[in-house]
C-alpha positions in Angstrom: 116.5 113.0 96.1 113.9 113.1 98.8 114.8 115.2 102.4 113.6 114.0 105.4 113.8 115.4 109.6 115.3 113.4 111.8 115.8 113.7 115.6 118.7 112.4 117.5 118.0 109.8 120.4 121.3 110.8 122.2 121.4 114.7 121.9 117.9 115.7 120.7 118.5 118.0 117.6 117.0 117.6 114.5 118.1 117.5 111.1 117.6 117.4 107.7 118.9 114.4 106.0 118.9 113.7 102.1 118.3 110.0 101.4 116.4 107.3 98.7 113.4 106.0 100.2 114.7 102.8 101.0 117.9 103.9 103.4 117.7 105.2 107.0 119.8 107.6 108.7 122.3 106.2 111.4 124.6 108.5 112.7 123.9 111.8 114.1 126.0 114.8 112.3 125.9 116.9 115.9 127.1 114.3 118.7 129.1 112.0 116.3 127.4 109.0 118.1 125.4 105.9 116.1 122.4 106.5 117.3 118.5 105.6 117.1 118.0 108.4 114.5 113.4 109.3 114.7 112.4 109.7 111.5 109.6 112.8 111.7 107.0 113.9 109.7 108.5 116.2 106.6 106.3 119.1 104.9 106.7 118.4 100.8 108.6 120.8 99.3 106.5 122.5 96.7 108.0 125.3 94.0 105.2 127.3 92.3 106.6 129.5 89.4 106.1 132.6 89.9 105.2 133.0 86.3 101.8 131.4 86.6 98.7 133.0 87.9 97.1 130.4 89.4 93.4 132.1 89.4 93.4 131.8 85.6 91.2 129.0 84.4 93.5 126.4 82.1 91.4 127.6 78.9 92.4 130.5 79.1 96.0 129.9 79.4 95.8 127.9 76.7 94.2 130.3 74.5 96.8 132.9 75.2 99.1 130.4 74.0 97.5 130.0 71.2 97.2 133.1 70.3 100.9 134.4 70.8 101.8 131.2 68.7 100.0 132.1 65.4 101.5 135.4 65.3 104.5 133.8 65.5 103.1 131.2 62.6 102.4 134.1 60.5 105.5 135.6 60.4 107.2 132.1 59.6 104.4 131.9 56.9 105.7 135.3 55.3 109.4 134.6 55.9 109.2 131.5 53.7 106.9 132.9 51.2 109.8 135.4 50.9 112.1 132.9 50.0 110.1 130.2 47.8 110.9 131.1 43.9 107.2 131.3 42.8 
């Protein structure tokens, strides 16, 4: 659900308000009052995993994947060749 700052037209504090796109805030959580709430420009909230180095180019993420991955096919491979009657 989106967040959005609002500012109170009776008391003049700002608050964060959790909302779908389509509502408004009315009421004002600090004076109580139904007021003209100013909606006011919000910063996007961005999370960037720590996990990713973001300087890596993609193809080279990818390889790494791909890499880790078929040692981890290989060792399936053997595990079943292990247990197929020949």
């Amino acid at each position: 659900m989106p967040r959005y700052r609002y500012k109170c037209g009776t008391c003049g504090e700002t608050q964060m308000i959790f909302h779908l796109i389509n509502e408004t805030a009315i009421a004002c959580r600090f004076c109580d009052k139904p007021t003209q709430m100013k909606k006011l420009l919000t910063t996007p909230n961005i999370i960037v995993d720590a996990a990713h180095d973001l300087e890596r180019e993609v193809g080279d993420l990818t390889n790494e994947y791909i890499d880790a991955n078929r040692s981890i096919l290989e060792q399936q491979k053997t595990k079943r060749e292990e247990y197929e009657p020949s």
